[in-house]
C-alpha positions as CSV (number, residue, x, y, z in Angstrom):
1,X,0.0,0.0,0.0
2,X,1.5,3.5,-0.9
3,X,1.9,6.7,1.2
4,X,-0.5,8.4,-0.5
5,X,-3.8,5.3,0.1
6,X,-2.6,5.0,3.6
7,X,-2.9,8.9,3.9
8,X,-5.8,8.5,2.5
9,X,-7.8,5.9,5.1
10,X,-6.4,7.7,7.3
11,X,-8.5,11.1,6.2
12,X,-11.6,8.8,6.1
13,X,-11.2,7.9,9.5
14,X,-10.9,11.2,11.0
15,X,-14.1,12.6,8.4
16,X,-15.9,9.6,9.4
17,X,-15.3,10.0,13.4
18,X,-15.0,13.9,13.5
19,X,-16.8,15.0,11.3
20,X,-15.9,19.2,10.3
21,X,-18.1,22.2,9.9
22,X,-16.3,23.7,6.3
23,X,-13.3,25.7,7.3
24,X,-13.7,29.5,6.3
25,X,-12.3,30.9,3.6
26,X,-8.2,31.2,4.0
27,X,-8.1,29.1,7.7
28,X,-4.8,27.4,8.7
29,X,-6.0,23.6,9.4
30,X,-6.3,22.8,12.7
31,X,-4.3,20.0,14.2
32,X,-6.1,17.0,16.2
33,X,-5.6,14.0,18.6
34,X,-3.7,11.4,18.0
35,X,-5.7,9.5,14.9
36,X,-6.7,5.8,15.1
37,X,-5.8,3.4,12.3
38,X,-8.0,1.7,9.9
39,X,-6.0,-1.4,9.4
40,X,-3.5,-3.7,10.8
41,X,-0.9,-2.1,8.5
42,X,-1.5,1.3,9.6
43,X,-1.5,0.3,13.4
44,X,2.0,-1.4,12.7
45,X,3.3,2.1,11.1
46,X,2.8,4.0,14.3
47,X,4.3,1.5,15.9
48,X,7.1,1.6,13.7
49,X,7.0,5.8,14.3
50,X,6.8,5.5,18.0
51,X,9.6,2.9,18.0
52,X,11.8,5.1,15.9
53,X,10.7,8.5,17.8
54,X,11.8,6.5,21.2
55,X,15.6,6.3,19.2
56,X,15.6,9.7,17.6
57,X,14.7,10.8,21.7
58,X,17.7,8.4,22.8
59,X,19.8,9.7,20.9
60,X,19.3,13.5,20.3
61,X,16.8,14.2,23.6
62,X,13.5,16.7,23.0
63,X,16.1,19.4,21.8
64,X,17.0,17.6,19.0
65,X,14.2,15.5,18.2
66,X,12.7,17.0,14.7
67,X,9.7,15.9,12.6
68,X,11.7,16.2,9.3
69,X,14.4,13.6,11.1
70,X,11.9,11.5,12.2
71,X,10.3,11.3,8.9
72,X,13.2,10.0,7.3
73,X,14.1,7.2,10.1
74,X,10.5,6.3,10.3
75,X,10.2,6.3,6.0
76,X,6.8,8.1,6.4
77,X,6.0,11.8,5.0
78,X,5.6,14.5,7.2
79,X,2.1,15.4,6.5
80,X,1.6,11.7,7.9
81,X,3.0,12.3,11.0
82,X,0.9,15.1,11.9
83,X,-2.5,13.1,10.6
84,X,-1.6,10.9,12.6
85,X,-0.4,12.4,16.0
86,X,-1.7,15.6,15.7
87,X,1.9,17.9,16.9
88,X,5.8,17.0,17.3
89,X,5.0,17.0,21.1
90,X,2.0,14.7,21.2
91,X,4.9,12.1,19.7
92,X,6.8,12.8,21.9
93,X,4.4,12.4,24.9
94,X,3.3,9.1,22.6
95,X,7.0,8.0,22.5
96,X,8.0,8.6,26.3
97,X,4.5,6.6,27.7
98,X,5.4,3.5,25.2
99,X,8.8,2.9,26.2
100,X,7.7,3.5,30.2
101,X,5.1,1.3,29.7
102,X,8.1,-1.5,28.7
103,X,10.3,-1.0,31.1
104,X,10.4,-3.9,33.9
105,X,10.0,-1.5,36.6
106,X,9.4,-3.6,40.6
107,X,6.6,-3.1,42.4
108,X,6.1,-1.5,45.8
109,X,7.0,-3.6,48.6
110,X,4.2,-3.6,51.2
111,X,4.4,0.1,53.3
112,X,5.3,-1.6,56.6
113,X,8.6,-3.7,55.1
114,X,10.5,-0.4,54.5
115,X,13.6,-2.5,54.1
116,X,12.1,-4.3,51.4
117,X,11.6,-1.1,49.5
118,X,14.7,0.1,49.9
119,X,15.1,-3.1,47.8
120,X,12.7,-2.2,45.4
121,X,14.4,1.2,45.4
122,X,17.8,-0.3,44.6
123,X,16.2,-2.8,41.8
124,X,14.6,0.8,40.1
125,X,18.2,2.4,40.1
126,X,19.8,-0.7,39.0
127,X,17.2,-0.2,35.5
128,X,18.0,3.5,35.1
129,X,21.6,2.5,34.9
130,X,21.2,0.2,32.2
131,X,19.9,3.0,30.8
132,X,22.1,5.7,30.7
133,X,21.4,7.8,27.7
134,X,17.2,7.4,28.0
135,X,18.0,8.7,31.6
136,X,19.7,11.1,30.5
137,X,17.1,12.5,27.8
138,X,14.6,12.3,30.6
139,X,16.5,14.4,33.3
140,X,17.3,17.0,30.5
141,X,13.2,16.9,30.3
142,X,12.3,17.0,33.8
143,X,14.6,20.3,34.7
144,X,14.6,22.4,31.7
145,X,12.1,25.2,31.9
146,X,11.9,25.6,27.7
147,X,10.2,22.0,27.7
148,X,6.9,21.8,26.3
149,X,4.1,21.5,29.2
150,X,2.5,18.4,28.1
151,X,5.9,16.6,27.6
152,X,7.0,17.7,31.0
153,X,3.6,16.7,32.6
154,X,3.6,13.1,31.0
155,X,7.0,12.0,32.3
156,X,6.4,14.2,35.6
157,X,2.7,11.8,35.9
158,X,5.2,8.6,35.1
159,X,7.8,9.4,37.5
160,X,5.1,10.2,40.4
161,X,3.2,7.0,39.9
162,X,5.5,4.7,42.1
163,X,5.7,7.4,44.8
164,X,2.2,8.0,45.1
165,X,1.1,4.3,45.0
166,X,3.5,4.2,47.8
167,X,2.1,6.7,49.5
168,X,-1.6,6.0,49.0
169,X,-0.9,2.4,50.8
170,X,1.4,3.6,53.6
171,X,-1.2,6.3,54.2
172,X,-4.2,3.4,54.2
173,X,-2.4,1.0,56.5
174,X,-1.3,3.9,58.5
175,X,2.4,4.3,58.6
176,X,2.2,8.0,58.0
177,X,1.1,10.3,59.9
178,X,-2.3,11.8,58.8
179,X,-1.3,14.3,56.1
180,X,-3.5,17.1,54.0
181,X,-3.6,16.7,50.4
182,X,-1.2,19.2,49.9
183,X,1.3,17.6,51.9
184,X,0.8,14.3,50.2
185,X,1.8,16.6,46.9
186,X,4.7,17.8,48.7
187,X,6.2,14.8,49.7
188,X,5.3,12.7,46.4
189,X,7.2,16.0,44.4
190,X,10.0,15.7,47.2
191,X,10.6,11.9,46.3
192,X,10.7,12.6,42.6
193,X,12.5,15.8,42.4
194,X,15.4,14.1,44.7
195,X,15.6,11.5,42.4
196,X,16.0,13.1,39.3
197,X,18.9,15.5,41.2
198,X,20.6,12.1,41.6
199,X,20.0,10.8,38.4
200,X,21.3,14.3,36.7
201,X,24.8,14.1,38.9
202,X,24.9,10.7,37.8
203,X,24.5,11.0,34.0
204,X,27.0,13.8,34.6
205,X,29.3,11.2,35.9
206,X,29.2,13.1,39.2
207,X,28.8,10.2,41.3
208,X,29.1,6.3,40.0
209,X,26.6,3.6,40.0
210,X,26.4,2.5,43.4
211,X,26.8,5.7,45.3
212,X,23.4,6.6,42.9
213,X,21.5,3.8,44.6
214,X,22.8,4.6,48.2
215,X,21.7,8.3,47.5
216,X,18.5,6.7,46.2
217,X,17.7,4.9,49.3
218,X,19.2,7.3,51.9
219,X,16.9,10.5,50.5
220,X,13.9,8.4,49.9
221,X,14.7,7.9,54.2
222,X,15.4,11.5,54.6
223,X,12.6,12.6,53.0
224,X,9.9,10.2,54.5
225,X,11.0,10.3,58.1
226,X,9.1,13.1,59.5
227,X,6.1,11.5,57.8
228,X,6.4,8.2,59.3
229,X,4.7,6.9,62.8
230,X,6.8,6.3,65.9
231,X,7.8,2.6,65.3
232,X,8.3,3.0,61.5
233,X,10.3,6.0,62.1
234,X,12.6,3.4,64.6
235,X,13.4,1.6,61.9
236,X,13.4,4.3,59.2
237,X,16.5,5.6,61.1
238,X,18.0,2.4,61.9
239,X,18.6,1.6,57.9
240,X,19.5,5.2,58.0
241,X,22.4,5.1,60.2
242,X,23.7,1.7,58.2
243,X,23.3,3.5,55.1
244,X,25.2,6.3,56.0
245,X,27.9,4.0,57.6
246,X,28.4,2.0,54.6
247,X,28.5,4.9,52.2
């Protein structure tokens, strides 16, 4: 099938799902959602697109990540790529929630074990190592204040889901103290922002592998400690001290 049949079922099934008042005389065109396929092939190309957008992100980050380059790794026309995902940053979004969605990231461990997620904690690190360059596209996201909002929204809602499913739990079987909505924000953005400052002095070759999972662990205590109850907090302080000791 050619680029042009596939561009066109692709304009029959955004008339036939949205369909358009006629545009006035001289309008730019608008640009839309993200498009849904009418075949198998079709589904297969953004695949194809996504995958290649994930490289093209790898490799050059959002700064140098451009629909004319992505065109030619992908083999697909320009005016396809904007059919089919509507803008250069809904690909990107698209791109950075496929390849999260891949990644073998662990579970919680159960609020109350705290050891066992600073075990969990250390398996996540251990993934963002073998990682390096993604990592570092993502940190280069996360902290740049040029970023597009939805881009930075999508990998901040990623990077927050661990930390508030943690919290959610730890908050239902009660080993924090009651907290207000806004503090629950404060300490899920505390978790994630920490993290990230590790990760960026880590990609920087600041620190090495390991001393990135003991900072992992040591500010993920740090920063839960004045949240936790009495006997958490007892042991909360104990993996502390034989954190800091070993580091």
């Amino acid at each position: 099938m050619t680029e042009a049949s596939l561009e066109g079922q692709e304009r029959q099934v955004v008339s036939a799902a949205h369909p358009r008042k006629p545009a006035a005389s001289g309008a730019a065109p608008t640009v839309g959602a993200p498009r849904k396929y009418a075949s198998a092939l079709m589904a297969d190309r953004k695949d194809r697109i996504l995958s290649e957008a994930q490289h093209l992100l790898d490799e050059k980050g959002v700064k140098g990540f451009t629909i004319r380059e992505l065109s030619r790794r992908a083999d697909v026309a320009q005016r396809t790529l904007y059919n089919v995902f509507g803008s250069k940053e809904d690909i990107i979004v698209s791109a950075i929630e496929r390849y999260h969605a891949t990644l073998d990231m662990p579970s919680n461990a159960p609020p109350d074990d705290i050891e066992e997620e600073l075990k969990v904690i250390a398996a996540g690190a251990r993934v963002v190592i073998s990682l390096r360059r993604y990592a570092t596209a993502m940190v280069d996201v996360f902290f740049s204040p040029a970023v597009d909002r939805r881009i930075y929204e999508s990998l901040r809602r990623i990077s927050l889901s661990g930390a508030n499913h943690w919290i959610e739990l730890a908050g239902t079987e009660k080993v924090l103290v009651k907290m207000s909505e806004p503090e629950r924000e404060r300490l899920r953005a505390l978790l994630v922002n920490v993290t990230y400052a590790n990760i960026t002095d880590w990609a920087a070759s600041r620190i090495d592998d390991v001393e990135l999972v003991a900072r992992w662990q040591i500010n993920f205590l740090i920063i839960i400690r004045n949240y936790l109850r009495p006997t958490q907090r007892k042991v909360a302080d104990a993996a502390l001290a034989r954190l800091s000791s070993a580091s």
